[in-house]
C-alpha positions, 0 to 999 in steps of 0.5 A: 500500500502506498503511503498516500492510500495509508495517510488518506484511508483514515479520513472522511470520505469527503477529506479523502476526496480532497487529499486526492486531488492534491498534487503532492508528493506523500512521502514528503507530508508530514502533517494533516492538520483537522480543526473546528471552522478552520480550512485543511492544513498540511505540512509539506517539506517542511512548509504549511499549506491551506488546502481548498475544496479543489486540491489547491495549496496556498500559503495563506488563509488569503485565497477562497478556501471553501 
C-alpha cells in the first residue's frame, strides 16, 4: 500500500476526496492538520499549506478556501 492510500484511508470520505486531488508528493507530508471552522492544513517539506475544496495549496488563509 502506498503511503498516500495509508495517510488518506483514515479520513472522511469527503477529506479523502480532497487529499486526492492534491498534487503532492506523500512521502514528503508530514502533517494533516483537522480543526473546528478552520480550512485543511498540511505540512509539506517542511512548509504549511491551506488546502481548498479543489486540491489547491496556498500559503495563506488569503485565497477562497471553501
Amino acid at each position: 500500500m502506498e503511503k498516500k492510500d495509508e495517510l488518506i484511508k483514515i479520513f472522511s470520505k469527503n477529506i479523502r476526496e480532497i487529499l486526492n486531488r492534491v498534487a503532492v508528493d506523500f512521502d514528503e507530508v508530514q502533517e494533516i492538520r483537522l480543526r473546528v471552522a478552520a480550512p485543511l492544513l498540511m505540512v509539506y517539506k517542511n512548509e504549511e499549506y491551506y488546502i481548498s475544496r479543489l486540491g489547491q495549496r496556498a500559503r495563506t488563509a488569503g485565497m477562497p478556501i471553501w
